[in-house]
C-alpha positions in Angstrom: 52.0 -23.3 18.9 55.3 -21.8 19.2 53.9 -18.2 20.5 50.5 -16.9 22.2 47.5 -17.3 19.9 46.4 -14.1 18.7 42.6 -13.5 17.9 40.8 -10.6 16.4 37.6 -9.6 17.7 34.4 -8.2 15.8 34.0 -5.3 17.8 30.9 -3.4 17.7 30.8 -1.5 20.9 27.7 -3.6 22.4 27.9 -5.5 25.3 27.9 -8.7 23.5 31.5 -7.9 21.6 32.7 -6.7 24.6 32.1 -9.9 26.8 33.3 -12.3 23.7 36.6 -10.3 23.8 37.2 -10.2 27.7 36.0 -13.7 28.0 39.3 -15.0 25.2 41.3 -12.2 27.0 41.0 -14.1 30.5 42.9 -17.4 29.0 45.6 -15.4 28.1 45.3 -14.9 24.2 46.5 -12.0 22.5 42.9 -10.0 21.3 42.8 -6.9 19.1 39.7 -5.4 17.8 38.4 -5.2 14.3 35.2 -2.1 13.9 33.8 -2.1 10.2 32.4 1.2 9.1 29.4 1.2 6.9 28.0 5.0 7.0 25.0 3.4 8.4 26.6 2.9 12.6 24.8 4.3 14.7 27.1 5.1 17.7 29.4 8.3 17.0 27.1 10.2 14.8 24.2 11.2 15.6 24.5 10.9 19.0 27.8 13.4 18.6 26.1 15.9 16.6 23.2 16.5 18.8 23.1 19.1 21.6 20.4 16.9 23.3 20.4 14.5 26.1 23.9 16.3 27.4 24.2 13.7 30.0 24.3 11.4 27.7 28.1 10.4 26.3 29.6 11.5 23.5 31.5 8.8 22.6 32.2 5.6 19.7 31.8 2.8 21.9 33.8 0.7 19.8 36.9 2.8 21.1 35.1 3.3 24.4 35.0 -0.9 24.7 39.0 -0.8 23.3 39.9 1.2 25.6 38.4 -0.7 28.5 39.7 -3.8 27.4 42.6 -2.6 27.1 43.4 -3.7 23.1 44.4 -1.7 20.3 40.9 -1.0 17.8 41.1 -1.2 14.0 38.7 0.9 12.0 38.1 -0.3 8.7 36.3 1.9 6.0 34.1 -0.5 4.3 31.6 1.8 2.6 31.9 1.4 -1.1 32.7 -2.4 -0.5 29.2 -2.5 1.8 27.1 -0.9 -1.2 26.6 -4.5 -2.4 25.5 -5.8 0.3 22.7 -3.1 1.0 21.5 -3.3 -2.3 21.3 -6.6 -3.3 21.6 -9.2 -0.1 21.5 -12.9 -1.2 19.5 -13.4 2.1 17.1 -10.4 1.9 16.0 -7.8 4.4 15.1 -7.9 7.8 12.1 -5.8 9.6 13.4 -2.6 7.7 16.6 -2.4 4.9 18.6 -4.6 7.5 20.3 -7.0 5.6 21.5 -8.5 8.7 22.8 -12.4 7.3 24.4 -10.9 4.7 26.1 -8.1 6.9 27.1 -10.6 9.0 28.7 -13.0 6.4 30.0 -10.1 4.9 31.8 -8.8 8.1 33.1 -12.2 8.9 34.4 -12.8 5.3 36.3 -9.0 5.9 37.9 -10.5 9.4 39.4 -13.4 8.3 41.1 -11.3 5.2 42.7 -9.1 7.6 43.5 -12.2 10.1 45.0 -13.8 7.3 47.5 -10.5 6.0 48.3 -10.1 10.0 48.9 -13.4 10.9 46.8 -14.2 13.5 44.8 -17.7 14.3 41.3 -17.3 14.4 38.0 -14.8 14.6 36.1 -14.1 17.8 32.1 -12.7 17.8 29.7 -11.7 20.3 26.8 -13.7 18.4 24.5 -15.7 21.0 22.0 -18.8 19.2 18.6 -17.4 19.2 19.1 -13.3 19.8 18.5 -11.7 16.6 16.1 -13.3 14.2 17.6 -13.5 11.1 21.7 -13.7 11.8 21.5 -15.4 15.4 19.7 -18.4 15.0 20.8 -22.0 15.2 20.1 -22.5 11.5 21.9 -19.5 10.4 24.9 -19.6 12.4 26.4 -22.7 10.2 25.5 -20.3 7.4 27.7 -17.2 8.7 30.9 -19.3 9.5 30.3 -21.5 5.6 29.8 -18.3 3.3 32.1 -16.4 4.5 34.9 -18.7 4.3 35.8 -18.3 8.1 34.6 -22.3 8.6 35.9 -23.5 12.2 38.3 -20.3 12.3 35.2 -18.4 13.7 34.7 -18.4 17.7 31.8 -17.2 19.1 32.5 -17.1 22.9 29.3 -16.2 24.5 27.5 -19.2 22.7 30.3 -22.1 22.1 28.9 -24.5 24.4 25.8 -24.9 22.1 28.1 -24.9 19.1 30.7 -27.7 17.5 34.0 -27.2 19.1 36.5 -24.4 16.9 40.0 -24.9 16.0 40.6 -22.4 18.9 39.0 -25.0 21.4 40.6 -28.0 19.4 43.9 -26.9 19.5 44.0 -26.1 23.3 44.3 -22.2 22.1 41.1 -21.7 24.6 39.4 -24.3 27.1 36.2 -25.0 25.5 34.9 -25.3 29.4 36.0 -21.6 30.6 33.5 -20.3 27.7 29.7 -20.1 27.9 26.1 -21.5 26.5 24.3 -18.6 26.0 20.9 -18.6 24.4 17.9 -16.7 23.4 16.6 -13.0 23.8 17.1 -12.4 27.2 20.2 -10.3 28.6 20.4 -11.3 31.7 23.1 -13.6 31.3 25.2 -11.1 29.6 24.4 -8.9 32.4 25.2 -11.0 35.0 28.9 -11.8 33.6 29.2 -8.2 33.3 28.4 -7.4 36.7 30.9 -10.4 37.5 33.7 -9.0 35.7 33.2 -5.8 37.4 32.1 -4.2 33.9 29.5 -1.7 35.2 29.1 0.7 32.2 28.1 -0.5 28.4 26.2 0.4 25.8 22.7 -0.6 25.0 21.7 0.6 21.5 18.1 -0.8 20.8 17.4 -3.1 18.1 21.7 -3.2 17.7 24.2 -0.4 16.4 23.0 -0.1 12.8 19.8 2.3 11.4 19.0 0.1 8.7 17.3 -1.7 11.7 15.4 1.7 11.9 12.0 2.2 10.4 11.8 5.5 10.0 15.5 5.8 8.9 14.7 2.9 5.7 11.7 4.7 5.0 13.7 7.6 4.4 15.8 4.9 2.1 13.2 3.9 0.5 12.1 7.4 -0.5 15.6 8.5 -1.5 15.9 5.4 -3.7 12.5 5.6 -5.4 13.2 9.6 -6.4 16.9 9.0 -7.8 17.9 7.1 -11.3 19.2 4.4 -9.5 19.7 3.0 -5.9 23.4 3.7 -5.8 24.3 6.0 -2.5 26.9 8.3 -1.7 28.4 8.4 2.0 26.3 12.1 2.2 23.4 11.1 1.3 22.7 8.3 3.8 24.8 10.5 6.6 22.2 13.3 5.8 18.8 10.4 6.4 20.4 10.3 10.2 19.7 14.1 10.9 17.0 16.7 10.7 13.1 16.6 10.3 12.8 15.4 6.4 9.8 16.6 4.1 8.8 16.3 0.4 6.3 18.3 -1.0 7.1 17.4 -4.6 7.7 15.1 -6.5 11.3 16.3 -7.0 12.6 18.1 -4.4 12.9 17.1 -0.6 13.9 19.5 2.3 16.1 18.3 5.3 15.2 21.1 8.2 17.2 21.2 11.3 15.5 20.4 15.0 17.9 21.8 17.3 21.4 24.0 17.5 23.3 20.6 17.2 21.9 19.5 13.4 21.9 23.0 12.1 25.8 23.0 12.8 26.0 19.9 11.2 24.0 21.1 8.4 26.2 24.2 7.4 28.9 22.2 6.2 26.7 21.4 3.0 25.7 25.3 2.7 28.2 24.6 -0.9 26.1 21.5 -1.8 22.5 22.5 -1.7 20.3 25.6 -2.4 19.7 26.0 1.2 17.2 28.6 3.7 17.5 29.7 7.1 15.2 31.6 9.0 16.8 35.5 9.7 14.1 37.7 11.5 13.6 34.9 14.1 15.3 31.6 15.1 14.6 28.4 13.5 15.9 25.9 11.1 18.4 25.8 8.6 16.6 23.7 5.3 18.9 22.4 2.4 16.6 21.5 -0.6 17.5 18.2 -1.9 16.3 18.3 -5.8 17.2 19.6 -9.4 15.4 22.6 -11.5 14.1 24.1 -8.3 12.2 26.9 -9.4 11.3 30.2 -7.4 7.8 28.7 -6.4 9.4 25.6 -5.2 11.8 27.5 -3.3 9.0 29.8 -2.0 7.1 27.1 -0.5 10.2 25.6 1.1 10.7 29.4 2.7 7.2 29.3 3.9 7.8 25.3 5.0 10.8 26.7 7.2 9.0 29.5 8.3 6.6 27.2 9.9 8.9 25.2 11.7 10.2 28.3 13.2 9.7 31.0 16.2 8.0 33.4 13.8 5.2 30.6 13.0 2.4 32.6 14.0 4.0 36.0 12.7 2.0 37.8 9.8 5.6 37.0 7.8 9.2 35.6 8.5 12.4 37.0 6.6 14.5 34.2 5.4 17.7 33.8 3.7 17.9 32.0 0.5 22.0 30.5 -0.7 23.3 28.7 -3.3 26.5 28.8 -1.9 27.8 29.4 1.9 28.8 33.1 1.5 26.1 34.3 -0.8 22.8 34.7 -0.5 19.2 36.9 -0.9 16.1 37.4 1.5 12.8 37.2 1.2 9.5 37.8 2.5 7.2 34.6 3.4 4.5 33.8 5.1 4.5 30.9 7.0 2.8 27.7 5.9 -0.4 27.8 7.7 -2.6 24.9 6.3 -2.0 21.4 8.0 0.8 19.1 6.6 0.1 16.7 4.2 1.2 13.5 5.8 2.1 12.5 2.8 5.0 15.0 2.7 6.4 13.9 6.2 9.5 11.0 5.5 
């Protein structure tokens, strides 16, 4: 090769990414990061919006891990492109709605595209055999690098001892021997070549950095899907499943109450969207109604539902603001819901 090889790294801003890039990095290849968003990350959302755990940061740890590696990061909007893979995966669900093989392949199939239109020479990925049970696996692996067309183009660092040698290690672009055999579950390894490299600060998002992993979060899928014509999503609608305590006591209307100062922020930006209450003699949560031909007893029981979840719970009755729109609105009169939950209405 007449220049430095140049790789592109799956960065998801896990520990695992992180390493895979630093480790090519260290022999001397040219690395820039690749971050697919699906609506459904984790990191930079949630976490961002909530006033809670304040000493926690505030950050995308894609960019974070960019920045400490020192590499430019490219974010790729992959939302209406990802609805396929969500809704119909050739390789089925995980736990939850994770469609984690086919996200993968999917992913991989997206990197070499963009390696190809950039000119660069192959893909790296933080995968390790035997860490996540449907994707990471010895038997899958083959799979990923075959359907997505990457073949021996496809790196994967943390793991390559365990694996047949890439065109990066054939061609000399990286020494197979300076890589690493990585296996299993446990993070110690990964830890230990962090703590070697003098990386003392990464990310640990449980169960990875996507809430289709979530149970909660794909019941709250499930439930959307079951109560529209058709599965089909918009980016709201599954940004609006990450926040807020979710309730539906009918059939066809559900109500998405705030928990804290953080989500009813967030919240007010879709005062235009959704008939929507908020609390007025005493704090509490702002509520958007999520349903058609609400009529003024659903919308009563959705005061007294927010009334409950408020400061004035135990107050004979709670004033609340009813909108249709951010600037206009009526109040009235409740009394808060008093009778236990259903559990059938808690998402």
């Amino acid at each position: 090769m007449d220049r430095q090889p140049r790789a592109v790294a799956l960065i998801s801003g896990g520990l695992d990414s992180m390493l895979a890039a630093k480790a090519v990095l260290e022999q001397g290849v040219h690395v820039e990061g690749i971050n697919f968003f699906t609506g459904f990350c984790v990191e930079g959302h949630t976490h961002a919006v909530r006033k809670q755990e304040r000493d926690k940061p505030k950050r995308n740890n894609s960019l974070w891990v960019a920045e400490q590696l020192g590499i430019k990061l490219h974010i790729v909007d992959i939302v209406e492109e990802y609805k396929d893979v969500v809704l119909n995966p050739k390789h089925g669900y995980g736990a939850n709605l994770n469609p984690c093989l086919d996200c993968k392949i999917f992913m991989v199939k997206k990197a070499k595209e963009w390696l190809l239109k950039h000119d660069f020479d192959f893909i790296i990925t933080g995968e390790v055999v035997g860490q996540r049970p449907m994707s990471q696996r010895a038997f899958t692996m083959p799979i990923v690098a075959a359907e997505s067309g990457a073949e021996d183009l496809l790196l994967r660092p943390l793991s390559a001892q365990n694996l047949p040698p890439s065109r990066a290690e054939r061609e000399g672009w990286v020494k197979r021997e300076q890589l690493f055999k990585f296996s299993g579950r446990s993070r110690k390894p990964q830890i230990a070549l962090a703590n070697q490299w003098g990386i003392n600060e990464f990310a640990q998002p449980a169960g990875g950095c996507c809430f289709l992993t979530d149970a909660n979060y794909s019941d709250k899928l499930r439930d959307l899907w079951a109560h529209r014509p058709s599965r089909n999503y918009a980016l709201d609608d599954i940004m609006l499943l990450k926040i807020g305590r979710h309730l539906r006591p009918r059939p066809h209307f559900k109500m998405i109450l705030s928990r804290e100062e953080g989500e009813t922020n967030f919240l007010e930006g879709y005062k235009n969207e959704f008939v929507w209450i908020k609390t007025a003699s005493c704090s509490g949560p702002l509520t958007l109604l999520d349903g058609d031909n609400l009529s003024e007893e659903d919308i009563h029981l959705a005061a007294q539902l927010t009334a409950r979840y408020s400061k004035g719970k135990d107050a004979a009755t709670v004033i609340c603001k009813v909108g249709h729109s951010r600037d206009e609105f009526k109040e009235v009169n409740v009394q808060p819901f008093s009778e236990p939950i259903p559990s059938e209405w808690l998402l």
